[in-house]
GUZA-308364 format. One record per residue (C-alpha): x, y, z; residue number from 1; residue in three letters. Coordinates in nm, 2 decimals, decimal comma. Layout:
// residues N
NODE:X:Y:Z:NUM:ala
...
***
This chain:
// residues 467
NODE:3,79:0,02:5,73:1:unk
NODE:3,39:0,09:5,67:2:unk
NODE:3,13:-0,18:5,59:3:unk
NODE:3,13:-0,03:5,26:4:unk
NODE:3,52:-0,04:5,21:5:unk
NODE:3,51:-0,38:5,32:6:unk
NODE:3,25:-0,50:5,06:7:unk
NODE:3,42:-0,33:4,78:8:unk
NODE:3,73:-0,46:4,83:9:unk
NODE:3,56:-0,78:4,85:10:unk
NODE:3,48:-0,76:4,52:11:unk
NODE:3,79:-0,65:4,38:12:unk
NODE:4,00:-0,94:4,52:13:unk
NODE:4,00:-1,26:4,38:14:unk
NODE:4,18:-1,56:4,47:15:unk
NODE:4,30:-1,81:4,19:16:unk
NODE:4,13:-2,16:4,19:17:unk
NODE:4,44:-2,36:4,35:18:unk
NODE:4,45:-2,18:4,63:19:unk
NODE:4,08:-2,18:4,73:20:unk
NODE:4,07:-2,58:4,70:21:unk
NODE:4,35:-2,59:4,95:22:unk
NODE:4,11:-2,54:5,27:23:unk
NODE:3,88:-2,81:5,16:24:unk
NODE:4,17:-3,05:5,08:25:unk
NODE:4,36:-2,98:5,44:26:unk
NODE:3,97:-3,03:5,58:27:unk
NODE:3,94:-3,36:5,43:28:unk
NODE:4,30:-3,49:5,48:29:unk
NODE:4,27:-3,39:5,84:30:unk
NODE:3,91:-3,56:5,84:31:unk
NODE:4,08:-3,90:5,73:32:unk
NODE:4,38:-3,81:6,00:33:unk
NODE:4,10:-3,81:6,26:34:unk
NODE:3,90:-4,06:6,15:35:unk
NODE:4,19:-4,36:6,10:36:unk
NODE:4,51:-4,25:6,22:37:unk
NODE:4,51:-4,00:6,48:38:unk
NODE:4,33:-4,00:6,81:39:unk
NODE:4,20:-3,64:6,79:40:unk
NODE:3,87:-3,52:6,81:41:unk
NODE:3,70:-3,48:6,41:42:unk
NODE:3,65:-3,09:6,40:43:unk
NODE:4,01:-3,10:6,49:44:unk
NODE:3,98:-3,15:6,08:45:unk
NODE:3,79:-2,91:5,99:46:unk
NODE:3,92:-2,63:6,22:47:unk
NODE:4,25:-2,73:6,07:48:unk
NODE:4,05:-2,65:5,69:49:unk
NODE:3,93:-2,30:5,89:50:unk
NODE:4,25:-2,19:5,99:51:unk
NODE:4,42:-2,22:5,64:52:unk
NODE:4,14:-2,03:5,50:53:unk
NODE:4,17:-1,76:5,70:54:unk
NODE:4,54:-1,77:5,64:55:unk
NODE:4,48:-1,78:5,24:56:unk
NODE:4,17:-1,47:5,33:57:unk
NODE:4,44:-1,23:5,49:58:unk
NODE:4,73:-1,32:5,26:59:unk
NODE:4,48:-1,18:4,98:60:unk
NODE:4,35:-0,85:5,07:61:unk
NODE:4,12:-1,01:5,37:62:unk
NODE:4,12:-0,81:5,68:63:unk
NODE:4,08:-0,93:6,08:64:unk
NODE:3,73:-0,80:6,13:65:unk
NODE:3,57:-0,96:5,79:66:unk
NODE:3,70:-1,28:5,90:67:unk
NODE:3,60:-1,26:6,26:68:unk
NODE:3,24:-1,18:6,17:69:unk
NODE:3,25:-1,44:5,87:70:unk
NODE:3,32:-1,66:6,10:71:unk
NODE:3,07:-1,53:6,35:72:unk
NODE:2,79:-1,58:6,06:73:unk
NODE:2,94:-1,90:5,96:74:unk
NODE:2,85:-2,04:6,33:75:unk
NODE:2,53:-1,86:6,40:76:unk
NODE:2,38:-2,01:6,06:77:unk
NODE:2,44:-2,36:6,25:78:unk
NODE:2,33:-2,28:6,57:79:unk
NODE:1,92:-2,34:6,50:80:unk
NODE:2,06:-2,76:6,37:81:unk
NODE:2,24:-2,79:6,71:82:unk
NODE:1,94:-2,68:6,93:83:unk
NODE:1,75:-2,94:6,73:84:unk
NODE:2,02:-3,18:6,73:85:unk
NODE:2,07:-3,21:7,14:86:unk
NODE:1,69:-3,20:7,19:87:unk
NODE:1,67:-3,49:6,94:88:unk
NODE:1,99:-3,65:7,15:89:unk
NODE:1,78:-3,60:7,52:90:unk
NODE:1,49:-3,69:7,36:91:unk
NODE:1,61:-4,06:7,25:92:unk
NODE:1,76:-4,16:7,61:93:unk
NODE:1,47:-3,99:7,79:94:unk
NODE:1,21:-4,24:7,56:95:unk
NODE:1,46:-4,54:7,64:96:unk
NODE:1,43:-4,45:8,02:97:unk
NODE:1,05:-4,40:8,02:98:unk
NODE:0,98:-4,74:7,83:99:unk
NODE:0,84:-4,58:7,50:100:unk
NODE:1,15:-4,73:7,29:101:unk
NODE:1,12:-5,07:7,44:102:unk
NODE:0,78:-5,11:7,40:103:unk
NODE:0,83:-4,98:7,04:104:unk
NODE:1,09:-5,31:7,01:105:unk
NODE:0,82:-5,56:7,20:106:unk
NODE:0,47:-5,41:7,04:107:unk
NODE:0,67:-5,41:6,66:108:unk
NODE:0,89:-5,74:6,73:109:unk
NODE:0,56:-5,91:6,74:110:unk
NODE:0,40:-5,80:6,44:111:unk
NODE:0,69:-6,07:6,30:112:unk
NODE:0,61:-6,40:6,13:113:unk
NODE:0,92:-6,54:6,02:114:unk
NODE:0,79:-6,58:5,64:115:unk
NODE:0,79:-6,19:5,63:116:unk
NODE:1,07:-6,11:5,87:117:unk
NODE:1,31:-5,89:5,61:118:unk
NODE:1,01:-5,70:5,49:119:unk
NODE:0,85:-5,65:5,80:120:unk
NODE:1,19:-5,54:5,96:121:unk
NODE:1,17:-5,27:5,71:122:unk
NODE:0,92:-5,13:5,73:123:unk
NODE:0,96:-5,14:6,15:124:unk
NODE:1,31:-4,98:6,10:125:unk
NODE:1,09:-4,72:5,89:126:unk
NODE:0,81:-4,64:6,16:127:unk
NODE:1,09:-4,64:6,45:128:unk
NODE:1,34:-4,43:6,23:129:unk
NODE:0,98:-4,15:6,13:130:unk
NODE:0,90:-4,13:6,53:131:unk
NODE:1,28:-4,13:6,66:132:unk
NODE:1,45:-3,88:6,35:133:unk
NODE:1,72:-4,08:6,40:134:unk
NODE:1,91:-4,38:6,16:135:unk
NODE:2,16:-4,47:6,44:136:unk
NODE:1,90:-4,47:6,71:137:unk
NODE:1,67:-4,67:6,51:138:unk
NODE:1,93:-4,92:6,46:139:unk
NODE:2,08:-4,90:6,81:140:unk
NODE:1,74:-5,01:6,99:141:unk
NODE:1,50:-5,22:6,68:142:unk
NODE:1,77:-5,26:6,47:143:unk
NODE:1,97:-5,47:6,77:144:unk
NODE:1,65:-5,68:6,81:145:unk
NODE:1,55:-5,77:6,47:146:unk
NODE:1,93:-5,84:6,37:147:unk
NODE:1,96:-6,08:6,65:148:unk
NODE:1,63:-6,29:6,53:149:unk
NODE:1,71:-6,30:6,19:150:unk
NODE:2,09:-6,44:6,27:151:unk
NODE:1,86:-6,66:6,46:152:unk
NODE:1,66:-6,80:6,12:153:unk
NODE:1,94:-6,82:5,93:154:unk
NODE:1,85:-6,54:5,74:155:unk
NODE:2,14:-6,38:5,50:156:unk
NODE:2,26:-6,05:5,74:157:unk
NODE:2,34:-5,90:5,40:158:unk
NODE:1,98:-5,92:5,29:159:unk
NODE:1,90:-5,79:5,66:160:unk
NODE:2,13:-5,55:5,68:161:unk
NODE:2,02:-5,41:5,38:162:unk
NODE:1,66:-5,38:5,47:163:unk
NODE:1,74:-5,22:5,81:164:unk
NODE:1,92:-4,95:5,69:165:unk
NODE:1,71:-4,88:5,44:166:unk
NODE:1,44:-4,79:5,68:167:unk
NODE:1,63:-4,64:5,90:168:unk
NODE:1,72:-4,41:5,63:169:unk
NODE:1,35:-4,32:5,57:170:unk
NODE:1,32:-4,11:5,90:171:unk
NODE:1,69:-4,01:5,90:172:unk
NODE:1,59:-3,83:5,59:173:unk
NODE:1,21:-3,71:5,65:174:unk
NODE:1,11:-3,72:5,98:175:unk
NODE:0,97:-3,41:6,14:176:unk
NODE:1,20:-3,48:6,40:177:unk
NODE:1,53:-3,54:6,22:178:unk
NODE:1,81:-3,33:6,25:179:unk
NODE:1,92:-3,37:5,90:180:unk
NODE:1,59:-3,31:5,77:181:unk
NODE:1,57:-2,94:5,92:182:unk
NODE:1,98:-2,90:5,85:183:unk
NODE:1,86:-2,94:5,46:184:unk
NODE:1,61:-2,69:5,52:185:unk
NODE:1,84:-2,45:5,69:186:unk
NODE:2,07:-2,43:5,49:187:unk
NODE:1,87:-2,44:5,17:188:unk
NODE:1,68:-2,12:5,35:189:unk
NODE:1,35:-2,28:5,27:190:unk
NODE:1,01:-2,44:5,56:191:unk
NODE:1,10:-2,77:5,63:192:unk
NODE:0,69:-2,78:5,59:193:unk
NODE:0,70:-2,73:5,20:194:unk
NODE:0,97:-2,98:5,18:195:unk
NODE:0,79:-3,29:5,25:196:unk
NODE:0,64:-3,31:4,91:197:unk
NODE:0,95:-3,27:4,70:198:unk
NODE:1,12:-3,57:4,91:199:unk
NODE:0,81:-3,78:4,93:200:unk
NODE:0,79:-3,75:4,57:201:unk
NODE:1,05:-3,99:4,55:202:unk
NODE:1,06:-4,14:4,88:203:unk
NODE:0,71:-4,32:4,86:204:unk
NODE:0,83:-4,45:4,54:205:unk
NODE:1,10:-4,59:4,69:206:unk
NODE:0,97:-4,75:4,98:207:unk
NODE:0,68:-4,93:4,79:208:unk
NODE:1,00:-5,06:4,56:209:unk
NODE:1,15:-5,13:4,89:210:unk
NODE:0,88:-5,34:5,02:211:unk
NODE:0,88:-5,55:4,68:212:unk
NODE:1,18:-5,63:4,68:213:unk
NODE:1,24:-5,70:5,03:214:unk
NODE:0,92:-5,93:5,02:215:unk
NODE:1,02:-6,11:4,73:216:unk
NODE:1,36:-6,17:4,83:217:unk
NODE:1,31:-6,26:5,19:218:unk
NODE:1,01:-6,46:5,17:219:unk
NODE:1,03:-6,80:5,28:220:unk
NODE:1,41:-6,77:5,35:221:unk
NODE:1,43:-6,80:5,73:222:unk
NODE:1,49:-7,15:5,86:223:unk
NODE:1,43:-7,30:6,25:224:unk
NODE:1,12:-7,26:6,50:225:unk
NODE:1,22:-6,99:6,75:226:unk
NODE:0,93:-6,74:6,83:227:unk
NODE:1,08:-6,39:6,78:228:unk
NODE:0,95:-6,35:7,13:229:unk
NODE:1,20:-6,57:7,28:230:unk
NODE:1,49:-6,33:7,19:231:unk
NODE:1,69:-6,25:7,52:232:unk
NODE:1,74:-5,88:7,44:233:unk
NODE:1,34:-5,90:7,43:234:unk
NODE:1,28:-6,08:7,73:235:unk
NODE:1,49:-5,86:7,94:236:unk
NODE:1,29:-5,56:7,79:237:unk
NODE:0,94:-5,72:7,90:238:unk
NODE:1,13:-5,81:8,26:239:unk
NODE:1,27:-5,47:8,37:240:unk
NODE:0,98:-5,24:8,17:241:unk
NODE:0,63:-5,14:8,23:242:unk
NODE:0,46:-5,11:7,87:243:unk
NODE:0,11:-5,02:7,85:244:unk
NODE:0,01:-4,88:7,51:245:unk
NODE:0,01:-4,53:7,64:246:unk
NODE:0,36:-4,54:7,68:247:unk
NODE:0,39:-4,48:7,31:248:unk
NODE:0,19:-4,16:7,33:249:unk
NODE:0,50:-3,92:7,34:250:unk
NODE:0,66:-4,02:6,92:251:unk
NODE:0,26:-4,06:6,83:252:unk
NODE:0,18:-3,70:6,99:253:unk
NODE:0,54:-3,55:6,86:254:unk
NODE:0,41:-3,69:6,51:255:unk
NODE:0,11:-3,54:6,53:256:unk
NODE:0,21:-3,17:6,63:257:unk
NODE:0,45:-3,18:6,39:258:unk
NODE:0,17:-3,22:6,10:259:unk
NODE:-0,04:-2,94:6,28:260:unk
NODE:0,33:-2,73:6,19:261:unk
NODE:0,38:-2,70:6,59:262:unk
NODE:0,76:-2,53:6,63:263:unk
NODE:1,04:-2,82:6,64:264:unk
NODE:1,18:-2,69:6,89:265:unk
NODE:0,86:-2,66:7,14:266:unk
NODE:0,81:-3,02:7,01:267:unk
NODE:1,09:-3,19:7,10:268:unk
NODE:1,09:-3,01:7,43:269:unk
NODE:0,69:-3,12:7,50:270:unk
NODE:0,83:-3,48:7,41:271:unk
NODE:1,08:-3,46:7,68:272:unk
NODE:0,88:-3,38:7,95:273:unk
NODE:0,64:-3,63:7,86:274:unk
NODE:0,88:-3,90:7,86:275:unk
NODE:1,07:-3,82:8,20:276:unk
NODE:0,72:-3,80:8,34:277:unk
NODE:0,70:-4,16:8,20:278:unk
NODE:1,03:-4,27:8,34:279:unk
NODE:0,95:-4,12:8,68:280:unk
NODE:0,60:-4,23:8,76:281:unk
NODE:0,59:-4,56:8,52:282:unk
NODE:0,92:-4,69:8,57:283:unk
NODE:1,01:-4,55:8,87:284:unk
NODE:1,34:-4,44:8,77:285:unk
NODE:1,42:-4,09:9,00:286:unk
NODE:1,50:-3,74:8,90:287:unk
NODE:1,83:-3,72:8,90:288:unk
NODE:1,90:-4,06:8,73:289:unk
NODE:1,62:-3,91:8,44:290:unk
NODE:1,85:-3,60:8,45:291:unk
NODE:2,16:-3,78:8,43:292:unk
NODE:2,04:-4,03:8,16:293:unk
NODE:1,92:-3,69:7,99:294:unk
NODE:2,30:-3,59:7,99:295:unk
NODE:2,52:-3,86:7,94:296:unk
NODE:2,33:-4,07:7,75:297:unk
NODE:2,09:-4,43:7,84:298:unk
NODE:2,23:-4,72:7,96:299:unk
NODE:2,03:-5,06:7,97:300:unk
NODE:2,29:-5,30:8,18:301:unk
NODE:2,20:-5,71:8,26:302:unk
NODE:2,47:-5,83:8,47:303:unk
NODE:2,68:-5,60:8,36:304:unk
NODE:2,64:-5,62:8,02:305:unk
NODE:2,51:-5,33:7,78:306:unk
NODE:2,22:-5,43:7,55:307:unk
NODE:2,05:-5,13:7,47:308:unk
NODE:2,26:-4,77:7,49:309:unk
NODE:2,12:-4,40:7,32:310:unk
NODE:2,15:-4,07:7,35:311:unk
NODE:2,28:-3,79:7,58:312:unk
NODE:2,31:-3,45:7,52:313:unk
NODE:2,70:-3,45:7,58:314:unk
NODE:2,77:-3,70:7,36:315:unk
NODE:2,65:-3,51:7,08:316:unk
NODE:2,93:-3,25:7,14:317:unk
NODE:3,18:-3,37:6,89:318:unk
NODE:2,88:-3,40:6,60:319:unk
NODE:2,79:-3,03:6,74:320:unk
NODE:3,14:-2,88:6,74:321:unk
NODE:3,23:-3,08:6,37:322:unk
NODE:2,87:-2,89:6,24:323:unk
NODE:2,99:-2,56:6,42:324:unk
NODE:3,33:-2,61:6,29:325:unk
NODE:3,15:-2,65:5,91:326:unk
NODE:2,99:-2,34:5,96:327:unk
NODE:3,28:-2,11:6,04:328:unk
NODE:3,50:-2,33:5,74:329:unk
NODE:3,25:-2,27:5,52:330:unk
NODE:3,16:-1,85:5,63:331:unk
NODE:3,53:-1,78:5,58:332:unk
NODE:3,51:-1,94:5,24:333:unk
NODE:3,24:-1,72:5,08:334:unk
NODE:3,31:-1,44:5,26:335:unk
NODE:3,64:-1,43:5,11:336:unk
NODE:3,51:-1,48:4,76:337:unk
NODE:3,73:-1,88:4,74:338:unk
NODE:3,38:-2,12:4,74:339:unk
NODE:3,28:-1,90:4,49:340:unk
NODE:3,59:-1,94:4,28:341:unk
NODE:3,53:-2,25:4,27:342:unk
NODE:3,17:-2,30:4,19:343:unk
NODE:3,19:-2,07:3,92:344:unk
NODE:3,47:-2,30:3,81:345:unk
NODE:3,25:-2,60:3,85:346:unk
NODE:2,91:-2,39:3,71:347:unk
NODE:3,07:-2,20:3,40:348:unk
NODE:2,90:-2,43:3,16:349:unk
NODE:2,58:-2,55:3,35:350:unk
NODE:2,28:-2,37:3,17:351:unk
NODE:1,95:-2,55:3,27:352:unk
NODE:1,80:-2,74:3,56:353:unk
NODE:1,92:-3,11:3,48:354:unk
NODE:2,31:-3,01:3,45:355:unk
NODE:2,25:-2,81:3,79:356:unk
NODE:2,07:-3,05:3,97:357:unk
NODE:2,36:-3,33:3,82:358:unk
NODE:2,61:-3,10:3,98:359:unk
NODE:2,40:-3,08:4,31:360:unk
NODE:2,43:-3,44:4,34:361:unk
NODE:2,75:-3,47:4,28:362:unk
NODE:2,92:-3,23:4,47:363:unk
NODE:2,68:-3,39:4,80:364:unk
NODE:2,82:-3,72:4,70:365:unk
NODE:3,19:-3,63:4,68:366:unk
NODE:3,11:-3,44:5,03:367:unk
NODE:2,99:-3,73:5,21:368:unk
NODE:3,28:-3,95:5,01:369:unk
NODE:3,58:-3,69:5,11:370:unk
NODE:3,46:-3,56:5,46:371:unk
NODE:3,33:-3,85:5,60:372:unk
NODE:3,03:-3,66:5,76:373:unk
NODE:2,72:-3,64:5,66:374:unk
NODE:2,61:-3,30:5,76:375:unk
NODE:2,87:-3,14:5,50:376:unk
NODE:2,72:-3,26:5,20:377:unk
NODE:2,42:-3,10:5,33:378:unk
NODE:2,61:-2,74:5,49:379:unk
NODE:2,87:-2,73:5,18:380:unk
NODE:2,60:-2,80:4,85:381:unk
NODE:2,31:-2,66:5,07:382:unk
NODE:2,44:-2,32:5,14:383:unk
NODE:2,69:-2,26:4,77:384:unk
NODE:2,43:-2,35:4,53:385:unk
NODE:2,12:-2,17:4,64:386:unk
NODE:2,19:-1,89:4,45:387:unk
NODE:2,28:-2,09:4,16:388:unk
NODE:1,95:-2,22:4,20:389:unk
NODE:1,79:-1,88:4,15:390:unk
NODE:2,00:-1,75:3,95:391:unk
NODE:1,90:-2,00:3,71:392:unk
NODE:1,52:-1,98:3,79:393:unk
NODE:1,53:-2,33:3,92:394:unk
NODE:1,28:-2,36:4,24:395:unk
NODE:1,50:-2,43:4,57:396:unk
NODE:1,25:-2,73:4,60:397:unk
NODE:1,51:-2,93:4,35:398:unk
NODE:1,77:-2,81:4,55:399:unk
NODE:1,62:-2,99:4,85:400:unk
NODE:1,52:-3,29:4,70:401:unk
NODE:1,85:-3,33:4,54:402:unk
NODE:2,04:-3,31:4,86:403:unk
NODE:1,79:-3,57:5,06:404:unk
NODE:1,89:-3,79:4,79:405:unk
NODE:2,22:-3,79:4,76:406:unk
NODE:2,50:-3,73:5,02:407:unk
NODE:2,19:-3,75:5,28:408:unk
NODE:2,11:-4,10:5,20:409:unk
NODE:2,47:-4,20:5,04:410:unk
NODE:2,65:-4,13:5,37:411:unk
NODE:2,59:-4,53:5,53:412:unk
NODE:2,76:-4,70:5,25:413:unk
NODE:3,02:-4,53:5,26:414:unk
NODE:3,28:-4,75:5,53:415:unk
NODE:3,49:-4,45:5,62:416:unk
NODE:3,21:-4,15:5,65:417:unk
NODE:3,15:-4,13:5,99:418:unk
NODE:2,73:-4,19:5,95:419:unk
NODE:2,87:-4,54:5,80:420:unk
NODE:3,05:-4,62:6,06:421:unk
NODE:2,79:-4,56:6,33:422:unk
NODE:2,49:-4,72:6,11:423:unk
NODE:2,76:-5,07:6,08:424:unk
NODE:2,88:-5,09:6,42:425:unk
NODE:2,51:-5,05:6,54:426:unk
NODE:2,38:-5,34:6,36:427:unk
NODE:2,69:-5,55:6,36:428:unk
NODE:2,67:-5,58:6,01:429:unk
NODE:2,98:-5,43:5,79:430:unk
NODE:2,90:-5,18:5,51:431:unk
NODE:3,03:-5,34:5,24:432:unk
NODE:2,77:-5,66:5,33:433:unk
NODE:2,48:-5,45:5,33:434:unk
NODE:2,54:-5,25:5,05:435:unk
NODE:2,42:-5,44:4,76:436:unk
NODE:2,06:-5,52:4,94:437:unk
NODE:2,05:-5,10:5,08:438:unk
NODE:1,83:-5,03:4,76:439:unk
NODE:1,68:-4,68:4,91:440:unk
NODE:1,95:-4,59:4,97:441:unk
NODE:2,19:-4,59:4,64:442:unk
NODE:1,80:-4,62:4,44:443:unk
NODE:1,74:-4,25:4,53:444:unk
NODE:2,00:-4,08:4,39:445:unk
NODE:1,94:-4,28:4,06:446:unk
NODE:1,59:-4,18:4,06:447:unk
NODE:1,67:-3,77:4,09:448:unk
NODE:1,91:-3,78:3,84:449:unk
NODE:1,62:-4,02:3,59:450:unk
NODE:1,40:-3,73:3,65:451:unk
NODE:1,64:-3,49:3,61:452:unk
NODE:1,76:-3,59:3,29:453:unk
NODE:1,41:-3,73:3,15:454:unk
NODE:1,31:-3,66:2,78:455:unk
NODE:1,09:-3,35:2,81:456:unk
NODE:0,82:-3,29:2,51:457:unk
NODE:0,77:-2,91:2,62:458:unk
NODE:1,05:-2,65:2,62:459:unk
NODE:1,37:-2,70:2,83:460:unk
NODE:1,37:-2,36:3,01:461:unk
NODE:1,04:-2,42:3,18:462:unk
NODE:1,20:-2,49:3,49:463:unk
NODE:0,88:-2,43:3,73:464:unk
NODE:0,76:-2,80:3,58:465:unk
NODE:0,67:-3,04:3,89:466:unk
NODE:0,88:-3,31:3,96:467:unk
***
């Protein structure tokens, strides 16, 4: 069969609305499976989701070459996240080897009084989370130390929790360096360099409601005497590290390029070599253990005992292969015509910007709630709505925003999603404690959907409006 065969028969078969849920329901049952019952792998989920779709594909008029290469485009669409996302993975243990993550724990630990410890440990979580890209690795390395000193002051871990996740949540979402930042651009087809604005314009409200908040409801709550200093995580740091301020030069530089719109790639990659030059002449750590941190991942060991662990390149291969595994799921599902059953199911009666942008947020929500991954309410809403989007004449810039905050930022507070499950055991603080006090994170969807659905005084159609 031609190309041109295969495209009009394409649009002559349809399958009915049952059947195309049925691969996203044997996804997320097998998701669940894998995440709380069975001792298998997560894509093991999603591949499970693949192969009934292909199943359902052939069954209705779908032949063995469109489904090969829809899978083929399915993966390929990924592949630009994953390069980011293992440069960002050997870029985190490489800076723990060289000393620039310690001394980003020392250098911000002391910035503490204990007055101002639950805003000032947000808006550390938020500087570490902007240079590292990373919510878990931001609470894996600060997030350890501050959580330990405010257990220390008495301070509620609720209250804590909350504020520590909330920054973390501020890099996770729009650092230059973040892998979910550059999988919402990817998929959404749009320069991760025009989509700072849309997200700032309701991140930096957010943060200065943040810092309120966290000010006036920490302030003057810890109790006891203990410098922050005195922490034993902190005094093992200063005991085994060499810090001088230029060891922070590799996030600062990485920062920097990335506002002169230097390739992501090329920056990540100039941040690893300056940071295993670090860990090799500063530290005196030697190739091959740089190399081998580089792969497996950084280990910080007193006595035997782990108190600081990050990165790795292969331990990123089950968050690769569940992100390939999403691609493939979801380039069998359009290509057979099922995602768009049921969109069109779910769309049918949306007619302007707010009801789409509504929908947008839902669907990313009910991703991160029924997948337990992040990443899919980013691949599934990112990639199936765009064309809605123009369609509709709404810029994609809506489409971006509303992803970043909803299943983006939703993902930690939910205790089963995999993101929430990382973000909890990393600070040692359950989910369901920090959620009440994790106001960026469940304030930003609320926010999108104000403006959304705002009064407007000039005509409803004029979608190209700002905001």
């Amino acid at each position: 069969m031609s190309l041109h065969e295969e495209k009009t028969d394409k649009k002559n078969r349809t399958v009915p609305f049952s059947l195309s849920t049925v691969p996203f329901l044997v996804s997320i049952v097998g998701l669940i499976a894998a995440l709380k019952f069975i001792k298998i792998p997560l894509y093991s989920g999603l591949m499970a989701g693949w192969l009934t779709a292909v199943v359902i594909s052939l069954f209705h008029g779908g032949t063995f070459r469109s489904v090969v290469r829809a899978t083929s485009q399915g993966m390929k669409s990924t592949f630009f996240v994953v390069a980011i996302l293992l440069l960002i993975a050997g870029i985190i243990s490489v800076w723990l080897a060289s000393g620039t993550v310690p001394a980003m724990i020392c250098y911000g630990i002391q910035l503490i009084h204990p007055k101002f410890l639950v805003v000032t440990a947000f808006l550390l979580a938020t500087v570490s989370s902007m240079a590292l890209g990373s919510s878990v690795a931001t609470l894996s390395t600060m997030g350890i130390a501050i959580a330990g000193i405010a257990q220390v002051f008495n301070l509620s871990p609720a209250l804590i929790g909350g504020a520590l996740i909330s920054g973390a949540m501020v890099g996770d979402r729009t650092s230059p360096v973040s892998g979910t930042f550059h999988l919402v651009a990817h998929m959404t087809e749009t320069k991760a360099e025009d989509n700072y604005k849309p997200m700032w314009q309701t991140g930096i409200p957010m943060i200065v409601l943040c810092i309120l908040l966290f000010f006036y409801l920490g302030y003057g709550k810890a109790s006891g005497s203990l410098h922050p200093m005195s922490h034993p995580l902190l005094k093992e740091l200063i005991l085994h590290f060499q810090m001088p301020w230029y060891v922070l030069i590799p996030p600062i530089l990485v920062l920097i390029l990335a506002m002169f719109r230097v390739s992501i790639l090329l920056n990540l990659g100039i941040g690893i070599v300056l940071g295993t030059l670090f860990a090799v002449t500063l530290q005196g750590d030697s190739w091959l253990s740089v190399l081998r941190s580089l792969w497996l991942g950084y280990d910080f060991q007193v006595n035997g005992q782990v108190l600081l662990h990050g990165g790795g390149i292969w331990p990123m291969f089950n968050e690769v292969l569940l992100i390939v595994a999403a691609g493939a799921l979801n380039g069998v599902m359009e290509e057979s015509g099922m995602l768009h059953t049921i969109l069109d199911s779910l769309l049918q009666r949306i007619r302007s910007k707010s009801g789409l942008i509504g929908v947008t947020v839902l669907l990313s929500i009910s991703m991160s709630l029924l997948a337990c991954n992040q990443s899919l309410s980013v691949i599934v809403p990112g990639r199936t709505l765009r064309s809605t989007f123009e369609k509709l004449g709404v810029p994609l810039r809506y489409l971006v925003r509303s992803l970043a905050d909803s299943g983006v930022v939703v993902s930690p507070l939910i205790p089963w999603n995999l993101h929430g499950i990382l973000c909890s055991t990393a600070m040692g603080i359950p989910t369901l404690v920090y959620f009440p006090y994790a106001f960026f994170l469940w304030g930003l969807p609320i926010i999108t959907l104000l403006l959304a659905f705002r009064p407007r005084r000039c005509p409803s159609n004029d979608v190209g409006m700002s905001n």
